[in-house]
N, CA and C atoms of all chains as a GROMACS GRO file, in nm:
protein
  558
    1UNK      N    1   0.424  -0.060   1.498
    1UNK     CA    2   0.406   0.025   1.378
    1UNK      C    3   0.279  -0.014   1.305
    2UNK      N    4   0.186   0.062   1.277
    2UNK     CA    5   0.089   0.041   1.203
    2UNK      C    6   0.093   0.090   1.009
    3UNK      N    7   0.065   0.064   0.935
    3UNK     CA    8   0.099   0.072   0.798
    3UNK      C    9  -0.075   0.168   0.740
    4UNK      N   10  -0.104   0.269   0.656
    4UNK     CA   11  -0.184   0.264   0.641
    4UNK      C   12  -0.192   0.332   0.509
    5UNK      N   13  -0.285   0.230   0.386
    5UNK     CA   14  -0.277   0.236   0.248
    5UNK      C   15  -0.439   0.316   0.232
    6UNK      N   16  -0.404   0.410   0.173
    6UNK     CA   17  -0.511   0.484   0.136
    6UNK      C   18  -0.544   0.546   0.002
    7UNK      N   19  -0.618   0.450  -0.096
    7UNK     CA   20  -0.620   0.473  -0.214
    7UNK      C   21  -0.739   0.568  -0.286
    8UNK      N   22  -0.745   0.687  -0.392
    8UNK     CA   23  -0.845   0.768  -0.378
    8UNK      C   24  -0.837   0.754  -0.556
    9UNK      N   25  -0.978   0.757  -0.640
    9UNK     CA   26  -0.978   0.764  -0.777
    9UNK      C   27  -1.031   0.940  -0.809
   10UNK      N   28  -0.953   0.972  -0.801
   10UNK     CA   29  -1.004   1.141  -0.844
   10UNK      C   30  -1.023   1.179  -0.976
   11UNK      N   31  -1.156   1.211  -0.972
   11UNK     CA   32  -1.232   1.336  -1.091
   11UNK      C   33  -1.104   1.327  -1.160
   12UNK      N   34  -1.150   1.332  -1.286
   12UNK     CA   35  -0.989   1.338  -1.433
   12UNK      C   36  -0.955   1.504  -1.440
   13UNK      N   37  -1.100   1.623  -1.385
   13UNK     CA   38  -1.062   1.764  -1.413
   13UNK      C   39  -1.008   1.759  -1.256
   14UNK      N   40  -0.958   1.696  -1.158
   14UNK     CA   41  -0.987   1.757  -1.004
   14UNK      C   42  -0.816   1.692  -0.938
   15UNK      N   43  -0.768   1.620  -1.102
   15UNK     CA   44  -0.609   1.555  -1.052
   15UNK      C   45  -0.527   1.698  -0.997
   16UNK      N   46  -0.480   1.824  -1.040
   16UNK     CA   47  -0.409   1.900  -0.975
   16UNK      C   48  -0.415   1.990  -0.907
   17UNK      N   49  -0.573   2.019  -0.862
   17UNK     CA   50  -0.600   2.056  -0.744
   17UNK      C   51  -0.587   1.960  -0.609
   18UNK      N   52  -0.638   1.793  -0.648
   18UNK     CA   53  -0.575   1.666  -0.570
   18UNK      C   54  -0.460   1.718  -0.538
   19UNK      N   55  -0.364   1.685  -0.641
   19UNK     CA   56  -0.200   1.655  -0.610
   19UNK      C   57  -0.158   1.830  -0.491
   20UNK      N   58  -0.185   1.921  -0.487
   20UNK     CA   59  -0.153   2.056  -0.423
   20UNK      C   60  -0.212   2.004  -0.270
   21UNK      N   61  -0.338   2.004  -0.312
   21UNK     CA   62  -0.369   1.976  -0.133
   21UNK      C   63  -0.304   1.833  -0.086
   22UNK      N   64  -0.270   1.736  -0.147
   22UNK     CA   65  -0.219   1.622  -0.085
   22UNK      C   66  -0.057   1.615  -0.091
   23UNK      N   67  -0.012   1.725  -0.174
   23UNK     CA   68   0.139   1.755  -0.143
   23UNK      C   69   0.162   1.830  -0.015
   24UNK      N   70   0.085   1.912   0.032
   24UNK     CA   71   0.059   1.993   0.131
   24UNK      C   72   0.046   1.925   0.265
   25UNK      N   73  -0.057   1.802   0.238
   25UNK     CA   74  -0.069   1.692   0.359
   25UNK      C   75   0.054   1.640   0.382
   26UNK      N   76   0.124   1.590   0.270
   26UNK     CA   77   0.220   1.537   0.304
   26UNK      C   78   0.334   1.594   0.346
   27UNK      N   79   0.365   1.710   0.312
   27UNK     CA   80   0.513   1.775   0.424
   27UNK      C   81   0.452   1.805   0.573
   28UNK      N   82   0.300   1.826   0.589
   28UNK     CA   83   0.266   1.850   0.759
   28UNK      C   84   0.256   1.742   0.826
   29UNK      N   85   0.218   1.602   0.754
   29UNK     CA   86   0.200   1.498   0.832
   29UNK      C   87   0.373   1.458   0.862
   30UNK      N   88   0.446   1.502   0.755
   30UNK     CA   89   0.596   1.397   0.783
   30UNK      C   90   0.652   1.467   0.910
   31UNK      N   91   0.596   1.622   0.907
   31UNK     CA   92   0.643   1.665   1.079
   31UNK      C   93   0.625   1.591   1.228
   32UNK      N   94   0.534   1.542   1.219
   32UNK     CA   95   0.394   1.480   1.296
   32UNK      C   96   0.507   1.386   1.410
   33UNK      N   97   0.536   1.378   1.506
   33UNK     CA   98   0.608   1.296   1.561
   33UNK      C   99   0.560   1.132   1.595
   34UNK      N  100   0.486   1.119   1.547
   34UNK     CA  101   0.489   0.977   1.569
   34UNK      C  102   0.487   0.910   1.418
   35UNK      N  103   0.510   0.983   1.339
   35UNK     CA  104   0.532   0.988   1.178
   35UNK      C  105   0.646   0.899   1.144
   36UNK      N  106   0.636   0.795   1.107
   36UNK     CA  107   0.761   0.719   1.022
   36UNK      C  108   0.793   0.748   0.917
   37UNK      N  109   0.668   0.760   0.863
   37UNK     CA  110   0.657   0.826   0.652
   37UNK      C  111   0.533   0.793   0.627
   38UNK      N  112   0.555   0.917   0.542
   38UNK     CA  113   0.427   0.923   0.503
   38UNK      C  114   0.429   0.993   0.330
   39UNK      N  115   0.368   0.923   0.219
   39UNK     CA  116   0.429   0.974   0.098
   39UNK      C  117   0.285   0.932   0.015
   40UNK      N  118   0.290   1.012  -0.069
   40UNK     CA  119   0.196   1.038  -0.186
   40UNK      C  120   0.249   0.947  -0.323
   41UNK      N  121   0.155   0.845  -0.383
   41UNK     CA  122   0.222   0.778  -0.502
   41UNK      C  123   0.098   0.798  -0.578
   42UNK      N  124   0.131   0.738  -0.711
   42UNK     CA  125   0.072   0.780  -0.858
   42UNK      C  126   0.053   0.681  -0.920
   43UNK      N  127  -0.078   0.609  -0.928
   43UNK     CA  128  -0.059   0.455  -1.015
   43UNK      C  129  -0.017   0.516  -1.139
   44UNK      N  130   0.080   0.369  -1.188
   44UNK     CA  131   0.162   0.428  -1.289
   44UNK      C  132   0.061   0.349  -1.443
   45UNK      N  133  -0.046   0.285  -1.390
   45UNK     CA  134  -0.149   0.260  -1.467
   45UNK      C  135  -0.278   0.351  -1.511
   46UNK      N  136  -0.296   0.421  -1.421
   46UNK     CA  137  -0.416   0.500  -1.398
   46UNK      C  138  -0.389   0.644  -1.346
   47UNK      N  139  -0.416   0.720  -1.427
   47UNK     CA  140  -0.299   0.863  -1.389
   47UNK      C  141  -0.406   0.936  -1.285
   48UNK      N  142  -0.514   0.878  -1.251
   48UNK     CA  143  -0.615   0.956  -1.151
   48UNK      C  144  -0.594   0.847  -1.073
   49UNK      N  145  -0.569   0.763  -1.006
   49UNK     CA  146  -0.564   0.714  -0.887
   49UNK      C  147  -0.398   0.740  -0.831
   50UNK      N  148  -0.434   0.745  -0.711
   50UNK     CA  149  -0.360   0.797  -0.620
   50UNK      C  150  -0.337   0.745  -0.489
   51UNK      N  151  -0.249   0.703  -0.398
   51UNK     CA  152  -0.246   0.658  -0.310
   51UNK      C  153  -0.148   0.714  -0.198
   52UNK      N  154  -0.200   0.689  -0.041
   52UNK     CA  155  -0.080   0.764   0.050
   52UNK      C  156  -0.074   0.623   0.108
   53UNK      N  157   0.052   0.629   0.128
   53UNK     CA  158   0.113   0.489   0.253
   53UNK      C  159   0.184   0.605   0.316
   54UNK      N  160   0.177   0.545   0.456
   54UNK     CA  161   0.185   0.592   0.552
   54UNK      C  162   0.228   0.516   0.652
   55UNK      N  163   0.364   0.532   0.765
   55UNK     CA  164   0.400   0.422   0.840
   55UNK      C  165   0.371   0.525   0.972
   56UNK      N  166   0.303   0.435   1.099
   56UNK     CA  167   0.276   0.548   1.186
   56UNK      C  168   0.304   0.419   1.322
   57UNK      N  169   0.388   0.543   1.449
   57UNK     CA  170   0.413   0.487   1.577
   57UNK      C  171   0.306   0.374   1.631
   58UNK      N  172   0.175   0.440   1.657
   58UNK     CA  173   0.085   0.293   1.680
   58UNK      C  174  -0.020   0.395   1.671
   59UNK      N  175  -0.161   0.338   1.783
   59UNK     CA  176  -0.275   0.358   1.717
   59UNK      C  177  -0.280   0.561   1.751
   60UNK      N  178  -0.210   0.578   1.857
   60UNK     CA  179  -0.227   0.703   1.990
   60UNK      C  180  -0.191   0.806   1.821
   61UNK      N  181  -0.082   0.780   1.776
   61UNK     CA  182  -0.049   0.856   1.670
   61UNK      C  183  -0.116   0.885   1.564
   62UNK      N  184  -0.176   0.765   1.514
   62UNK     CA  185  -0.288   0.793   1.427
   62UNK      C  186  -0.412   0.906   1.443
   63UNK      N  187  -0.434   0.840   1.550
   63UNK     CA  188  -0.552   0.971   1.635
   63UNK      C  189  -0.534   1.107   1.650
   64UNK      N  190  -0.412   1.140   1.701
   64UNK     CA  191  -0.337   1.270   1.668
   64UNK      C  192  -0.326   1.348   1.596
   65UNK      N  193  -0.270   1.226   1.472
   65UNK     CA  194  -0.281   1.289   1.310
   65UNK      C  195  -0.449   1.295   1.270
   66UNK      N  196  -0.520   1.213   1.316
   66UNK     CA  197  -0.708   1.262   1.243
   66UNK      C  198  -0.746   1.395   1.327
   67UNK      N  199  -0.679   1.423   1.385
   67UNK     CA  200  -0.709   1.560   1.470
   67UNK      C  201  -0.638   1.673   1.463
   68UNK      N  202  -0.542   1.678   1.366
   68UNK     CA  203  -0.382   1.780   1.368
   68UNK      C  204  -0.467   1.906   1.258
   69UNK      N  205  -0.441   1.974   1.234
   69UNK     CA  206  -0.545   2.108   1.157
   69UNK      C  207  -0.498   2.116   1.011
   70UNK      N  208  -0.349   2.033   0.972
   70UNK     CA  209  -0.376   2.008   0.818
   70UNK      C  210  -0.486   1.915   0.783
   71UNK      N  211  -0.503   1.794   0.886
   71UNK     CA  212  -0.574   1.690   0.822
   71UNK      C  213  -0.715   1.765   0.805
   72UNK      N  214  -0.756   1.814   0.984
   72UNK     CA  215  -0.882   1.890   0.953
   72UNK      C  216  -0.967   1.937   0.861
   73UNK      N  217  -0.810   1.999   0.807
   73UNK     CA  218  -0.855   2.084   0.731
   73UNK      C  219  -0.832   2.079   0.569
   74UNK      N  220  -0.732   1.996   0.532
   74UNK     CA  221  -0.712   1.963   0.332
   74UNK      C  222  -0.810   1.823   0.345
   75UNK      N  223  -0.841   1.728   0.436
   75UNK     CA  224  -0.896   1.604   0.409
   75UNK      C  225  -1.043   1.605   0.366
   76UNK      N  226  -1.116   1.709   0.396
   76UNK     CA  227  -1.222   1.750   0.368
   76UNK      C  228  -1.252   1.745   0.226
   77UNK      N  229  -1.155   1.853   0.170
   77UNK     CA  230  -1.183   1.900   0.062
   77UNK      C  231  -1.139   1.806   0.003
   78UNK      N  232  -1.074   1.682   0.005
   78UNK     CA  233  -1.118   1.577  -0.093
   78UNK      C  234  -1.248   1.535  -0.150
   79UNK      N  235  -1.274   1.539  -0.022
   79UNK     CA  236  -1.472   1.492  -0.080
   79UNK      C  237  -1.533   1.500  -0.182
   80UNK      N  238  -1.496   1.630  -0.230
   80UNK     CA  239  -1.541   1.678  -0.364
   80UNK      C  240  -1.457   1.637  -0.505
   81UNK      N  241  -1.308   1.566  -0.520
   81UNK     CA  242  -1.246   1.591  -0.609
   81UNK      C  243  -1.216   1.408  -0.619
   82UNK      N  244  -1.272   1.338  -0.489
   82UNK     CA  245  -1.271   1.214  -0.562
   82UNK      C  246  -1.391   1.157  -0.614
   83UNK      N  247  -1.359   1.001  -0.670
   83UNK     CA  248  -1.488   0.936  -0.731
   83UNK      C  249  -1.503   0.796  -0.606
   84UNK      N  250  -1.387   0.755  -0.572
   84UNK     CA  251  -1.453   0.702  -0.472
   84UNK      C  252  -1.242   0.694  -0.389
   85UNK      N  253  -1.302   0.601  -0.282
   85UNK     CA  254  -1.136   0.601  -0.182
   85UNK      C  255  -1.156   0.471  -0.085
   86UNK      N  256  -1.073   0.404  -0.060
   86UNK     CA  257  -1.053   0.311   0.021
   86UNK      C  258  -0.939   0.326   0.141
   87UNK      N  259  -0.946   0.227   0.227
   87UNK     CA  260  -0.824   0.275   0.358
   87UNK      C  261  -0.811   0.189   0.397
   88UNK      N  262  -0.693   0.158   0.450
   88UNK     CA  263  -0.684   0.007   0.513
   88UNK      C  264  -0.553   0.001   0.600
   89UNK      N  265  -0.580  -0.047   0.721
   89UNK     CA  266  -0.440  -0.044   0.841
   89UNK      C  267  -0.416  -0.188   0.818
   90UNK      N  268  -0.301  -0.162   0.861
   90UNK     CA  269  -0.188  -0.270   0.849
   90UNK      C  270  -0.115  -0.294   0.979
   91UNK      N  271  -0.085  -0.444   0.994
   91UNK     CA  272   0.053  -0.453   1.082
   91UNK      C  273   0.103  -0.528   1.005
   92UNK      N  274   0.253  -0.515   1.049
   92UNK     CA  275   0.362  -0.628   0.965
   92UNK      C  276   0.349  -0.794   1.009
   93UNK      N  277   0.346  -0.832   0.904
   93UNK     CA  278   0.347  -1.018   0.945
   93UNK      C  279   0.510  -1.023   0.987
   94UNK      N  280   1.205   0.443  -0.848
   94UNK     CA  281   1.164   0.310  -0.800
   94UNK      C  282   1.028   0.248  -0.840
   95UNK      N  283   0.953   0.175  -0.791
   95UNK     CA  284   0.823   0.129  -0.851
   95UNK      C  285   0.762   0.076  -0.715
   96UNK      N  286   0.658   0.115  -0.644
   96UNK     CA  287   0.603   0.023  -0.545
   96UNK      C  288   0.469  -0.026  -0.562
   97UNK      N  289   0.479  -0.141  -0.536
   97UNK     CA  290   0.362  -0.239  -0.546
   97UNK      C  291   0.284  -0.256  -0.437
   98UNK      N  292   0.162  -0.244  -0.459
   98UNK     CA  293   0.045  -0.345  -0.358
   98UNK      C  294  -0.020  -0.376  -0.390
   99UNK      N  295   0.009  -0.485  -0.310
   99UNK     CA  296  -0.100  -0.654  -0.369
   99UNK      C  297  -0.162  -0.719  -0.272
  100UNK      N  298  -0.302  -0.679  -0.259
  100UNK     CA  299  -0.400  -0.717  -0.180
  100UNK      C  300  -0.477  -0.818  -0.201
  101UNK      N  301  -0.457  -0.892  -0.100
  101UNK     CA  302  -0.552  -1.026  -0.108
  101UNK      C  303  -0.656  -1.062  -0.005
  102UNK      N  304  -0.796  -1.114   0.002
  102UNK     CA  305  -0.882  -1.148   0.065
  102UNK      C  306  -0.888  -1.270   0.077
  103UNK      N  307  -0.806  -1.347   0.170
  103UNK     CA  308  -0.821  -1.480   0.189
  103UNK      C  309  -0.898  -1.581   0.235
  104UNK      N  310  -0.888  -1.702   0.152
  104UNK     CA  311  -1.056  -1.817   0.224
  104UNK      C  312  -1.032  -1.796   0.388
  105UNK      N  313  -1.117  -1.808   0.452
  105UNK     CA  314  -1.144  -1.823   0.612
  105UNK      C  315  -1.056  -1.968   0.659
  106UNK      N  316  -1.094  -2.037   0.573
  106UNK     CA  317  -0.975  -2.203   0.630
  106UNK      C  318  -0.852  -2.186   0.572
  107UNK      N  319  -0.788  -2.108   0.503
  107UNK     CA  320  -0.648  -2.121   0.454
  107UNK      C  321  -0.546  -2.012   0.483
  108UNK      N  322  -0.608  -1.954   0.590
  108UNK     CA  323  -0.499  -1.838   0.593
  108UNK      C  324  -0.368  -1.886   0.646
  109UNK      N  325  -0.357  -1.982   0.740
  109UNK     CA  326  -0.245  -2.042   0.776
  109UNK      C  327  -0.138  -2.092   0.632
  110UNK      N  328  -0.199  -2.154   0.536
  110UNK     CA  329  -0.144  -2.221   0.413
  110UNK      C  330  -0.099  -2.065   0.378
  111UNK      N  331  -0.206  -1.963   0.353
  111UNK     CA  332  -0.116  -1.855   0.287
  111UNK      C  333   0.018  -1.795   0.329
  112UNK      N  334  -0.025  -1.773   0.485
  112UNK     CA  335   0.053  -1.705   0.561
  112UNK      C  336   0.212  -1.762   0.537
  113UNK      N  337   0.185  -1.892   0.548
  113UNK     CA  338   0.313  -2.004   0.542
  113UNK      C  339   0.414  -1.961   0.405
  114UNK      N  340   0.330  -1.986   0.272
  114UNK     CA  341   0.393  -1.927   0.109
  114UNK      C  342   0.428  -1.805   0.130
  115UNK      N  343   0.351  -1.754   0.209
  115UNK     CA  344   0.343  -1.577   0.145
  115UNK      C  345   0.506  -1.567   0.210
  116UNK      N  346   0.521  -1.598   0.326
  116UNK     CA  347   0.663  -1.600   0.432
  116UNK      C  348   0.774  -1.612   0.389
  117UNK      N  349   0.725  -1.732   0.305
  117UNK     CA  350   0.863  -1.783   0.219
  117UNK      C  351   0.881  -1.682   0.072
  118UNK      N  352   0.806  -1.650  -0.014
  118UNK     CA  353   0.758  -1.562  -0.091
  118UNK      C  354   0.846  -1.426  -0.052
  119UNK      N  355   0.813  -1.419   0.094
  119UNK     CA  356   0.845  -1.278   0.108
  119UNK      C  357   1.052  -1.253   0.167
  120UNK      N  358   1.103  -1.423   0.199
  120UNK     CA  359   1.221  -1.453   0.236
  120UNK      C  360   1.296  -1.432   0.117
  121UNK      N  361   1.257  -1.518   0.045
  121UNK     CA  362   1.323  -1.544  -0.122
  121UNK      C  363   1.294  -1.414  -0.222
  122UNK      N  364   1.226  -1.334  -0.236
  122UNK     CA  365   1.196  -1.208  -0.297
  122UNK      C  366   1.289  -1.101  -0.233
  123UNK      N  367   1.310  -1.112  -0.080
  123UNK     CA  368   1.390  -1.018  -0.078
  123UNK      C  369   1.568  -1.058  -0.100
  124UNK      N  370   1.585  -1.121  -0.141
  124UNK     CA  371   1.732  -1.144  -0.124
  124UNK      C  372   1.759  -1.127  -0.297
  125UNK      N  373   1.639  -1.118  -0.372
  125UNK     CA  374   1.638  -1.042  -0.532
  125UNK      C  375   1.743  -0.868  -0.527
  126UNK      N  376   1.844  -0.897  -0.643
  126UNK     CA  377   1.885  -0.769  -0.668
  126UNK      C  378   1.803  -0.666  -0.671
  127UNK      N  379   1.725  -0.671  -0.734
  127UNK     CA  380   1.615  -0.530  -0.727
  127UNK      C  381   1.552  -0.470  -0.658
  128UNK      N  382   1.525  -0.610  -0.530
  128UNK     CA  383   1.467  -0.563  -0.475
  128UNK      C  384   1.441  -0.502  -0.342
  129UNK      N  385   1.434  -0.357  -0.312
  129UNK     CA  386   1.436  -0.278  -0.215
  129UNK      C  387   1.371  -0.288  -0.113
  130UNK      N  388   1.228  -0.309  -0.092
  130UNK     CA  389   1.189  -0.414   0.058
  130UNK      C  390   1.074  -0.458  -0.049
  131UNK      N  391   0.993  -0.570   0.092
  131UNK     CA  392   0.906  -0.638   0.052
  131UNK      C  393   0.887  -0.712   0.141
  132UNK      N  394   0.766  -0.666   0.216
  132UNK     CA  395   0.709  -0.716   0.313
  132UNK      C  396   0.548  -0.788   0.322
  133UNK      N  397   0.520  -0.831   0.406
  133UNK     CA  398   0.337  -0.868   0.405
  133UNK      C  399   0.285  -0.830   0.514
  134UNK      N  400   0.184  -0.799   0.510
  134UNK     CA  401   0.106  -0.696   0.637
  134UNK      C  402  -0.030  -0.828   0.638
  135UNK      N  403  -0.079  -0.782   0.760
  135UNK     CA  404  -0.224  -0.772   0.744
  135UNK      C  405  -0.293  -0.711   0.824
  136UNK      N  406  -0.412  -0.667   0.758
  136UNK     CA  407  -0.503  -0.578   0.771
  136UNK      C  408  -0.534  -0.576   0.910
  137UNK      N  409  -0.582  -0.494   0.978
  137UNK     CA  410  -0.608  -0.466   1.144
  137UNK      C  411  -0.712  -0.518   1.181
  138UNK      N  412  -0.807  -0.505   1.055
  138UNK     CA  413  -0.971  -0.457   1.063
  138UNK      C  414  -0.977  -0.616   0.990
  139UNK      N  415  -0.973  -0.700   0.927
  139UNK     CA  416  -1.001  -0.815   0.858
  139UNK      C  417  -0.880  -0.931   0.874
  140UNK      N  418  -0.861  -0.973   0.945
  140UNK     CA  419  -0.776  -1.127   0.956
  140UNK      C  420  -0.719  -1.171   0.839
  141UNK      N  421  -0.825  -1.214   0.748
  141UNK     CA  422  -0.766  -1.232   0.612
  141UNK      C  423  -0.780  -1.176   0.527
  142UNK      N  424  -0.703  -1.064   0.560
  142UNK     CA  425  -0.694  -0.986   0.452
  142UNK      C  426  -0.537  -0.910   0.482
  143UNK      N  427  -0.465  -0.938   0.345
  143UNK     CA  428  -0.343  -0.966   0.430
  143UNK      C  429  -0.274  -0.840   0.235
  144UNK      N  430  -0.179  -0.786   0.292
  144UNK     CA  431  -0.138  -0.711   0.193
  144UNK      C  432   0.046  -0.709   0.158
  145UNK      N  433   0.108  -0.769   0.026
  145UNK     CA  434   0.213  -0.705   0.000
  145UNK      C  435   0.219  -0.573  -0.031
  146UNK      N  436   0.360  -0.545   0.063
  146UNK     CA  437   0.407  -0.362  -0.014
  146UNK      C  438   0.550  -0.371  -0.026
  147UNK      N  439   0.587  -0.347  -0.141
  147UNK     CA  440   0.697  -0.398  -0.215
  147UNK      C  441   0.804  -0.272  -0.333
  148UNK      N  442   0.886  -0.259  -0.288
  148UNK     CA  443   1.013  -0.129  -0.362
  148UNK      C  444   1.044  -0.217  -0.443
  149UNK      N  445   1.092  -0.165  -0.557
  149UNK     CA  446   1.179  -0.247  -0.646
  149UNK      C  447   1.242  -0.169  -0.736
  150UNK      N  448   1.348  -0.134  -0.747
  150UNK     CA  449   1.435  -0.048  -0.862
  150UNK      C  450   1.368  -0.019  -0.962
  151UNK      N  451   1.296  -0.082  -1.057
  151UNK     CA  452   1.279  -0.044  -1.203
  151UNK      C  453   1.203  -0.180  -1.222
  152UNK      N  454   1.145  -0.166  -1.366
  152UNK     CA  455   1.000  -0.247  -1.410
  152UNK      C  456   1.122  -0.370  -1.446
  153UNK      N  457   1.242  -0.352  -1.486
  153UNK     CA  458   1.281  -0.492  -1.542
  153UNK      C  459   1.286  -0.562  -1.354
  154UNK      N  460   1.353  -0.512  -1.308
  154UNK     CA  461   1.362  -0.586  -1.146
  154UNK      C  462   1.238  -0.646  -1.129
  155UNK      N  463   1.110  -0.600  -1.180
  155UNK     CA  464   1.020  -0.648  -1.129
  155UNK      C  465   0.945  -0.770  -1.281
  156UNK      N  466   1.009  -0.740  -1.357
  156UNK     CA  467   0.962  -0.874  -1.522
  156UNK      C  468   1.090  -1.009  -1.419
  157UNK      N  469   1.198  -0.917  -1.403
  157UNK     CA  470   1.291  -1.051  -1.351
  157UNK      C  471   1.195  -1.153  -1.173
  158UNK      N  472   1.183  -1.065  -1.109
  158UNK     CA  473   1.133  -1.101  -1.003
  158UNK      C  474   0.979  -1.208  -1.067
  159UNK      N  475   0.895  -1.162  -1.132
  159UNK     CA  476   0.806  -1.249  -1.203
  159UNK      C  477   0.841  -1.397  -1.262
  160UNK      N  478   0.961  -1.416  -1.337
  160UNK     CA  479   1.036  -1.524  -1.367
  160UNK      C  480   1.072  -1.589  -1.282
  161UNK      N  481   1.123  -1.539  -1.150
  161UNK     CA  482   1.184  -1.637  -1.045
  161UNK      C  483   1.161  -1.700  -1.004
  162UNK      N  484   1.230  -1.852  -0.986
  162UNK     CA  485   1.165  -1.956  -0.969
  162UNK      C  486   1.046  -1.978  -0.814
  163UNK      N  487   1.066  -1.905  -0.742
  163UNK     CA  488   1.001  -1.882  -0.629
  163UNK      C  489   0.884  -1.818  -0.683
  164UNK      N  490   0.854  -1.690  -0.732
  164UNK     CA  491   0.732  -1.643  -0.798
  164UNK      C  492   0.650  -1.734  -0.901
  165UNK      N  493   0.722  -1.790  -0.967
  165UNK     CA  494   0.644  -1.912  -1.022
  165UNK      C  495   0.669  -2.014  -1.003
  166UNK      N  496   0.679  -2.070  -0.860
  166UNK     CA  497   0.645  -2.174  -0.772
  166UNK      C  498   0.513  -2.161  -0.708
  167UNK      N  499   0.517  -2.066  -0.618
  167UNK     CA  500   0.424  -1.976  -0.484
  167UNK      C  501   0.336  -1.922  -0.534
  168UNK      N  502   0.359  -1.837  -0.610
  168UNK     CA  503   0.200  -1.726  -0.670
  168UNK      C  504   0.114  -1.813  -0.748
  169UNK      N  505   0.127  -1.903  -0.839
  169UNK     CA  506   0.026  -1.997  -0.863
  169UNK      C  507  -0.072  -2.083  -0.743
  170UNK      N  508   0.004  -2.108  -0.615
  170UNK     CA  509  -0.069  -2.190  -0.515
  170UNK      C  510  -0.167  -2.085  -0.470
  171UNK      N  511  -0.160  -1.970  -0.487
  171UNK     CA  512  -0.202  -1.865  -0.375
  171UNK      C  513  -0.358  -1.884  -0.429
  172UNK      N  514  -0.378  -1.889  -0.575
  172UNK     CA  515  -0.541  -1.890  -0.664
  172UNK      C  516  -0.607  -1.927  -0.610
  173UNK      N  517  -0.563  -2.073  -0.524
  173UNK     CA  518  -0.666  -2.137  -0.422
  173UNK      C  519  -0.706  -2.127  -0.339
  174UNK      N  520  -0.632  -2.028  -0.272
  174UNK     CA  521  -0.655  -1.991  -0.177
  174UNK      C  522  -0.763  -1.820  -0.126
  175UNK      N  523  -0.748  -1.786  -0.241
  175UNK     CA  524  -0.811  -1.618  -0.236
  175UNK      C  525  -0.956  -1.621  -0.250
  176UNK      N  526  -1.023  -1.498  -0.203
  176UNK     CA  527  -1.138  -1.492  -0.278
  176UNK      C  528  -1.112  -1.420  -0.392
  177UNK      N  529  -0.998  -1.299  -0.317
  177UNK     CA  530  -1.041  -1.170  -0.455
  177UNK      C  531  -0.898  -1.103  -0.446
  178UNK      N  532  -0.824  -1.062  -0.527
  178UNK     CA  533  -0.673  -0.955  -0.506
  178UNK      C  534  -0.680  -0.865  -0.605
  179UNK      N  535  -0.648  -0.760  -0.559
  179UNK     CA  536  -0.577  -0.620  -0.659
  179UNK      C  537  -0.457  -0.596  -0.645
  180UNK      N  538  -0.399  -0.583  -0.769
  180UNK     CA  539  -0.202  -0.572  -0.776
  180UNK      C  540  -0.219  -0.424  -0.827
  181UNK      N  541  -0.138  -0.293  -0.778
  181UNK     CA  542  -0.165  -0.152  -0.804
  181UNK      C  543   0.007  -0.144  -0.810
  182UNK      N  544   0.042  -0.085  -0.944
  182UNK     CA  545   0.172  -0.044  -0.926
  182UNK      C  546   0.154   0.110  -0.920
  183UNK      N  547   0.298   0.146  -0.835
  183UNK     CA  548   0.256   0.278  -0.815
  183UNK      C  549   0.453   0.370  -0.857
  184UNK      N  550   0.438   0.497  -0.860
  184UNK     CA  551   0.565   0.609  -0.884
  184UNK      C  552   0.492   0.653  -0.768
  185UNK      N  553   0.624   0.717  -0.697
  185UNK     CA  554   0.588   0.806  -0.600
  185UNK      C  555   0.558   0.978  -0.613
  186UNK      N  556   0.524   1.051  -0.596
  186UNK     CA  557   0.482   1.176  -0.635
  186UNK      C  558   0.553   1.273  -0.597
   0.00000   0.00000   0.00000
């Protein structure tokens, strides 16, 4: 299982156009069969940062999902609505 | 619920010392009432760089979990060991 934390600081006017397209990611990716979970959170400090954790089969799945036509296609249009984003894979200790 | 991540960039000579606390850290934290998992990862891409991700019922589960004698045993040793950590509490969306 690979773990993967993906944190994004979005534009203060660009939070609920964010939250639509990344609610959207998230019911197509949880289809995704090599999908463990995959969920959208809300620092409860910072009402524009945002983060997806994501638990995924191994690497074959990941790849799948950077290629599936929601990601294609809503991950893009982040570009424009954050200020900056970080990513980071995981395995379990 | 409330989930936490707490990322740490560890010295190059101490990851073994961390790995060791963090283990126990992560034995004794979960057997806490509150708390719903709590695990330690590390990063794919960086060795030491090693991440808690952590459920916990509600903010008091997590003021109580802070008090416990294990959290303030362990999380003080860790200072010496880091270069750099970010603690992000998060609501899920």
């Amino acid at each position: 299982m690979i773990t993967i934390v993906a944190r994004s600081i979005i534009k203060k006017d660009k939070v609920e156009e964010f939250r639509k397209l990344a609610e959207e990611l998230v019911r197509e990716s949880q289809k995704e069969e090599g999908c463990i979970s995959y969920n959208l959170f809300e620092d409860i400090k910072e009402s524009n940062a945002f983060t997806f954790i994501e638990e995924w089969k191994d690497m074959e799945a990941i790849e799948k999902h950077n290629k599936a036509v929601h990601f294609t296609t809503i991950v893009p249009k982040f570009g424009d609505l954050r200020e900056e984003s970080t990513v980071n894979l995981y395995k379990r200790v």
